[in-house]
C-alpha beads as a LAMMPS data file, in Angstrom:
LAMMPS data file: protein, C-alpha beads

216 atoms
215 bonds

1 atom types
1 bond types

-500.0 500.0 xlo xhi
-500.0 500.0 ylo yhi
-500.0 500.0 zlo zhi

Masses

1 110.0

Atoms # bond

1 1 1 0.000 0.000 0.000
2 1 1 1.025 3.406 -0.530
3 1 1 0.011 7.180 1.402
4 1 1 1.685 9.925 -0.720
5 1 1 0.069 12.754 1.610
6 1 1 0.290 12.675 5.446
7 1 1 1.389 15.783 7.681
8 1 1 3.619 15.529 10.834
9 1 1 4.697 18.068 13.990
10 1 1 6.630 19.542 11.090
11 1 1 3.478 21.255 10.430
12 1 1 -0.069 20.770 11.643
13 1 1 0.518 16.845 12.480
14 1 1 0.484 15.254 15.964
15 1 1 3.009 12.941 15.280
16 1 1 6.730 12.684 15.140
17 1 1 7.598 11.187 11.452
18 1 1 8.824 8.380 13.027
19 1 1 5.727 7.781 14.839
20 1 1 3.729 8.190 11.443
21 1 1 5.665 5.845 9.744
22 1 1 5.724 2.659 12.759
23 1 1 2.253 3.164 12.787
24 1 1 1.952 2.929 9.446
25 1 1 4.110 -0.297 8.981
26 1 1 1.895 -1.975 11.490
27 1 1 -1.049 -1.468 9.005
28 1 1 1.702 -2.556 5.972
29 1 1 1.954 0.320 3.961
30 1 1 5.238 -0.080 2.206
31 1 1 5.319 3.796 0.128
32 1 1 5.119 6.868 2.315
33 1 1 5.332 10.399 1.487
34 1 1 5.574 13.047 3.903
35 1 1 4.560 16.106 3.268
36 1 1 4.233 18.768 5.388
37 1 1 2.624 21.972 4.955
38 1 1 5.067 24.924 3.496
39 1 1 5.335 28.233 2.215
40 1 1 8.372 30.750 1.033
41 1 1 8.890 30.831 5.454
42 1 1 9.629 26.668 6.178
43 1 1 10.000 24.835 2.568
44 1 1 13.724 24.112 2.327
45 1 1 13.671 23.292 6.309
46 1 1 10.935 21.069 5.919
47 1 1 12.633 19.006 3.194
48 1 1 15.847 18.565 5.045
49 1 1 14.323 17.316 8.362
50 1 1 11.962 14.725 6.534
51 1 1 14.807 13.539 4.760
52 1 1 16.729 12.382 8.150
53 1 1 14.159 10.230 9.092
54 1 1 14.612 8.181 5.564
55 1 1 17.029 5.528 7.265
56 1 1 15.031 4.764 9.906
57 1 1 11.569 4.626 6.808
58 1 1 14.255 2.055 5.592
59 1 1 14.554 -0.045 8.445
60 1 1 11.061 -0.667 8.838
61 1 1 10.654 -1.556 5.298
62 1 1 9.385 1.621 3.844
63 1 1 10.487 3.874 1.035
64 1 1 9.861 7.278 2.207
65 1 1 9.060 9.855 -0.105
66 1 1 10.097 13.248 1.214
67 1 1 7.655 15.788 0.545
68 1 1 6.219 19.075 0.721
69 1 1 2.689 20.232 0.385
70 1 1 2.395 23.855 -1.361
71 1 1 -0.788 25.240 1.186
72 1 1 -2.435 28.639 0.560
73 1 1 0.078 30.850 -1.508
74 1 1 -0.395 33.025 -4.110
75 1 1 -1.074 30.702 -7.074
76 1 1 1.939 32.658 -9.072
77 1 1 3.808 31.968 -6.343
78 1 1 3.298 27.957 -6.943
79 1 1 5.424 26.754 -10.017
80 1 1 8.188 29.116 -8.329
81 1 1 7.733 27.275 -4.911
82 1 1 7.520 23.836 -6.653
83 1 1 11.237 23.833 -8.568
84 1 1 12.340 25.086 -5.607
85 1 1 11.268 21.943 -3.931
86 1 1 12.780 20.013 -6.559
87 1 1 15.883 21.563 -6.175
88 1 1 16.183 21.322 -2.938
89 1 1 15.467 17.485 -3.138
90 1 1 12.002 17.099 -2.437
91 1 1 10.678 13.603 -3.965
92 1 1 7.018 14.272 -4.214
93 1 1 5.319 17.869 -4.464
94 1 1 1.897 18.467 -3.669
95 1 1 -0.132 21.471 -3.788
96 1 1 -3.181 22.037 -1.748
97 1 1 -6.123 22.244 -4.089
98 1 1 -9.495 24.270 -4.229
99 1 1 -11.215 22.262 -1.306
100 1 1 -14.740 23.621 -0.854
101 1 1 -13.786 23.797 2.489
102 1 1 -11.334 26.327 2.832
103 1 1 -10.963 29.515 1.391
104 1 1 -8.235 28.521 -1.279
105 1 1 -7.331 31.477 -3.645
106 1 1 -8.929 30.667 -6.898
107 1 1 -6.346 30.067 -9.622
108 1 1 -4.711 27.469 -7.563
109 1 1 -5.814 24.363 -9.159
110 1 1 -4.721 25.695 -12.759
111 1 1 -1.178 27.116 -11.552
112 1 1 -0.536 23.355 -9.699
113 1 1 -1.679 21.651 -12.979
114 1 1 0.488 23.750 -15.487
115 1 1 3.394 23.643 -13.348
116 1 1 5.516 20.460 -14.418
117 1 1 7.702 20.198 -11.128
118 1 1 4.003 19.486 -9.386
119 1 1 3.407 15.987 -8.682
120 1 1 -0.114 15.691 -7.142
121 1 1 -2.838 18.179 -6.834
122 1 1 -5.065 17.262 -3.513
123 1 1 -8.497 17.832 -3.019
124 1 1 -9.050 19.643 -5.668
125 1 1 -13.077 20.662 -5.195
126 1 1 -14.999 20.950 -8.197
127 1 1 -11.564 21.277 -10.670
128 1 1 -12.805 21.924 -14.509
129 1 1 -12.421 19.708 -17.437
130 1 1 -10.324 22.207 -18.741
131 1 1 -7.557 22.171 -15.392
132 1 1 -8.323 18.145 -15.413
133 1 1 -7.035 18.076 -19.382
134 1 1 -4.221 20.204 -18.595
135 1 1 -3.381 17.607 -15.393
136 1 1 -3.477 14.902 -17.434
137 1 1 -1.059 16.549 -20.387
138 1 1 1.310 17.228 -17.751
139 1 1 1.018 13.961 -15.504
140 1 1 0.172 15.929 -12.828
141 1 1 -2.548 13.324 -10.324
142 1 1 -5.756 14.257 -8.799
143 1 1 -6.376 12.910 -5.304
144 1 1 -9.707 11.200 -3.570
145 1 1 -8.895 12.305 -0.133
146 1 1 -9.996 10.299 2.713
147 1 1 -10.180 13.697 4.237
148 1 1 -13.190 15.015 5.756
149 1 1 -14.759 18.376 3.972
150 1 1 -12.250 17.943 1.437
151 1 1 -14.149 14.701 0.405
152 1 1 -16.990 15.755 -0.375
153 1 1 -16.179 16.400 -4.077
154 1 1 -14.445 13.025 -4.682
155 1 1 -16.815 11.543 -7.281
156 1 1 -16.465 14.877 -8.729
157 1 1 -13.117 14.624 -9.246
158 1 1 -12.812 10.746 -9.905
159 1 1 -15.754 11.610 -13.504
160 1 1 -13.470 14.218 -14.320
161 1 1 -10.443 11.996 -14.381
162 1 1 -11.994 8.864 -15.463
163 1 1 -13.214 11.379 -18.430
164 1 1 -9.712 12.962 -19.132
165 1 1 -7.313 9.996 -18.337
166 1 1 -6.026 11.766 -15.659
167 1 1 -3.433 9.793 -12.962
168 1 1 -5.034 9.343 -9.731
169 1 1 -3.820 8.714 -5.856
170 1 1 -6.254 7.988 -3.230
171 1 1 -4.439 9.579 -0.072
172 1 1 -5.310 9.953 3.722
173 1 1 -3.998 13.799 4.189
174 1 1 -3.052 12.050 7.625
175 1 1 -2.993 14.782 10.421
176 1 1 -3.591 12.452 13.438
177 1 1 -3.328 8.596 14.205
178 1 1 -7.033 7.742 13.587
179 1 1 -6.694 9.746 10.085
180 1 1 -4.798 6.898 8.795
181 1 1 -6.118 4.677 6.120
182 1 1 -6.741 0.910 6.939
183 1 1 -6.902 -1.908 3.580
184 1 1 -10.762 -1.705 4.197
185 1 1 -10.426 2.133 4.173
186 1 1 -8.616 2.918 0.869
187 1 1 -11.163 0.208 -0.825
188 1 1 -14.009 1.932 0.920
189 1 1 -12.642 5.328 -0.514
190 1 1 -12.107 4.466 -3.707
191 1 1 -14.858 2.418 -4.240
192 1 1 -16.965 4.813 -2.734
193 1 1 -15.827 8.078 -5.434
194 1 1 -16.779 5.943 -8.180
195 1 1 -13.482 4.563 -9.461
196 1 1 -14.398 1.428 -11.228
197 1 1 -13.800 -2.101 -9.810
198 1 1 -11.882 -3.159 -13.178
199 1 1 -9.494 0.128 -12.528
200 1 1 -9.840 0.149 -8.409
201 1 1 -6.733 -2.481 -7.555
202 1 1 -4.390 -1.115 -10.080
203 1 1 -5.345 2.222 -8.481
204 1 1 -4.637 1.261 -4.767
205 1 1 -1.401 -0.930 -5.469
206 1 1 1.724 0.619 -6.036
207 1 1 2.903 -2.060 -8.643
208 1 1 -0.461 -1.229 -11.085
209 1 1 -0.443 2.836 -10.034
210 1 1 0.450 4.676 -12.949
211 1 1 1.501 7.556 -11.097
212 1 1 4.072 5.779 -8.399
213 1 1 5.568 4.472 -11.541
214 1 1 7.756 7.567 -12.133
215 1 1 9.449 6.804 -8.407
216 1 1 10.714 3.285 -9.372

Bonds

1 1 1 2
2 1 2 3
3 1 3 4
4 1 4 5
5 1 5 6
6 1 6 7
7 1 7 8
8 1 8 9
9 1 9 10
10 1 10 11
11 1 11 12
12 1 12 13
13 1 13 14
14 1 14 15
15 1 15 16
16 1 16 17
17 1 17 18
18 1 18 19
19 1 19 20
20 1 20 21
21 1 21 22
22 1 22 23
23 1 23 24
24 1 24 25
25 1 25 26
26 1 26 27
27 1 27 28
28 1 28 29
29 1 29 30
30 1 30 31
31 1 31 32
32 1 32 33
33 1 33 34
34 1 34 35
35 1 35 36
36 1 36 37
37 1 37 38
38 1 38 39
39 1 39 40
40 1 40 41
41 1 41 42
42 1 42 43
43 1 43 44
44 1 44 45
45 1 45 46
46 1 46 47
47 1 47 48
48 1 48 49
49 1 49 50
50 1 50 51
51 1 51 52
52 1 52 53
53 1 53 54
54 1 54 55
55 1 55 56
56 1 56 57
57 1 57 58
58 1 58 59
59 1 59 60
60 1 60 61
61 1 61 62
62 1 62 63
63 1 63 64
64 1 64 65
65 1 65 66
66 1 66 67
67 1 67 68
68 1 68 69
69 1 69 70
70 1 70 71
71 1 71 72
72 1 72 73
73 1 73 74
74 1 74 75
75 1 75 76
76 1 76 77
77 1 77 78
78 1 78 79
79 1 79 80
80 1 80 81
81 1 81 82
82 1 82 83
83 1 83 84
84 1 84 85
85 1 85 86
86 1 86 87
87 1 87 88
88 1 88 89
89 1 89 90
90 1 90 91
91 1 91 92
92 1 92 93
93 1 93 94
94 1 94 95
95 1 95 96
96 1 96 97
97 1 97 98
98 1 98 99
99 1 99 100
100 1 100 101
101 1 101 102
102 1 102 103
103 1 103 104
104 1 104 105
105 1 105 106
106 1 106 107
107 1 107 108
108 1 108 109
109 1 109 110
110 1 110 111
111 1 111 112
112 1 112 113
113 1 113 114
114 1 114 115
115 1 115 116
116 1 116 117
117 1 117 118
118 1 118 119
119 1 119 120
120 1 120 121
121 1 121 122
122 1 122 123
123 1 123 124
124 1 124 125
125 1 125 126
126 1 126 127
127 1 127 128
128 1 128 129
129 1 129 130
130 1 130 131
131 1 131 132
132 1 132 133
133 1 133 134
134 1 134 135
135 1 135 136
136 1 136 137
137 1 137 138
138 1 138 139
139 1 139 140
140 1 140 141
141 1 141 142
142 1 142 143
143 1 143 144
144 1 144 145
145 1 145 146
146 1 146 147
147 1 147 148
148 1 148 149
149 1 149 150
150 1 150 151
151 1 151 152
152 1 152 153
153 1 153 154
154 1 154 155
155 1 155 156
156 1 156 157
157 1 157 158
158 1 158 159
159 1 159 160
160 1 160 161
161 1 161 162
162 1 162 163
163 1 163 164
164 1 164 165
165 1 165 166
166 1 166 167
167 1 167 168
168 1 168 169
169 1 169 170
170 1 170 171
171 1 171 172
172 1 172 173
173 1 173 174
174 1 174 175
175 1 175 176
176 1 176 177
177 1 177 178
178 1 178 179
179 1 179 180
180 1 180 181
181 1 181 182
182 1 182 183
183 1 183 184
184 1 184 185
185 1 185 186
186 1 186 187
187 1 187 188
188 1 188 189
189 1 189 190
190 1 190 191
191 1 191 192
192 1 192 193
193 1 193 194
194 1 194 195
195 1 195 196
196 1 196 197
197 1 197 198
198 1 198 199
199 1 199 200
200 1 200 201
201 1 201 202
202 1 202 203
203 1 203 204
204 1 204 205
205 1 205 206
206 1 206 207
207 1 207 208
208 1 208 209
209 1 209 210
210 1 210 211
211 1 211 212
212 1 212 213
213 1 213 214
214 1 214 215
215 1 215 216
């Protein structure tokens, strides 16, 4: 199994990443991306502490994916904030997408899927066909969140894909221990935003995801 979007005390997380990722071995997730909340204030910080934790991902059998997650910025300021990532070694950027929940500046979704150093675009409310065709030109995935409030669009967002061919991730957005996803959860996620049984498993697994592909 795979998570490619959980938060830590790096940002607004209750655990250590450590903690995140033993209690995520227990449930036998073997792909984990971290990635904390940043702006221009914490990004390059961020990456560097996530990155000291990868030996000890390693030891308990995981492949850690340091991360970032672009939250609330400008959306000029997002392809600029997203090399940077890259640069500074990030393995997975995210960017925090037009929930209906929160008051994300509009824009957001479009700058994340234009930007080609983006990797995943969470929760991204009610995103067009025309920022869904863009995501797909560019590889960029959509996520069905296990989040609640940022949810509540996921068969939304799963139409707009399965219309598009765009790469989907179904992710926790982990912020405390009872956030995170058991086997029963992701199928009950997945299953329940309308991705189709024939395309579910290949969705869920890392060896049939399209999108973890580009990490092996």
């Amino acid at each position: 199994m795979y998570d490619f979007h959980t938060h830590t005390l790096l940002s607004d997380g209750e655990l250590l990443p450590t903690e995140l990722l033993r209690r995520m071995q227990i449930l036998g997730y073997s792909v984990v991306g971290i990635t904390d909340h940043v702006d221009y204030s914490n990004i390059s910080e961020t990456i560097r502490a996530v990155k000291k934790v990868s030996p000890s991902a390693s030891r308990m059998g995981i492949k850690l994916l340091s991360g970032v997650e672009i939250t609330h910025v400008p959306p000029e300021e997002i392809p600029l904030l997203a090399e940077l990532a890259k640069s500074e070694g990030a393995d997975i950027v995210v960017v925090h997408g037009e929930t209906p929940v929160e008051p994300v500046a509009p824009g957001t979704n479009h700058a994340a899927v234009s930007c080609k150093y983006v990797d995943i675009l969470a929760h991204p409310g009610l995103i067009s066909i025309e920022d869904a065709v863009l995501a797909a030109k560019n590889h960029v995935a959509l996520e069905i969140t296990a989040r609640g409030g940022h949810n509540r669009t996921n068969g939304h967002v799963a139409r707009i894909a399965e219309k598009t061919g765009c790469l989907l991730t179904v992710d926790s957005d982990t912020h405390d221990p009872g956030d995170i996803m058991s086997p029963r959860d992701r199928v009950l996620i997945g299953s329940g935003a309308g991705i189709p049984d024939e395309k579910l498993e290949s969705v869920l697994s890392i060896h049939g995801n399209e999108f973890y592909k580009r990490f092996t």
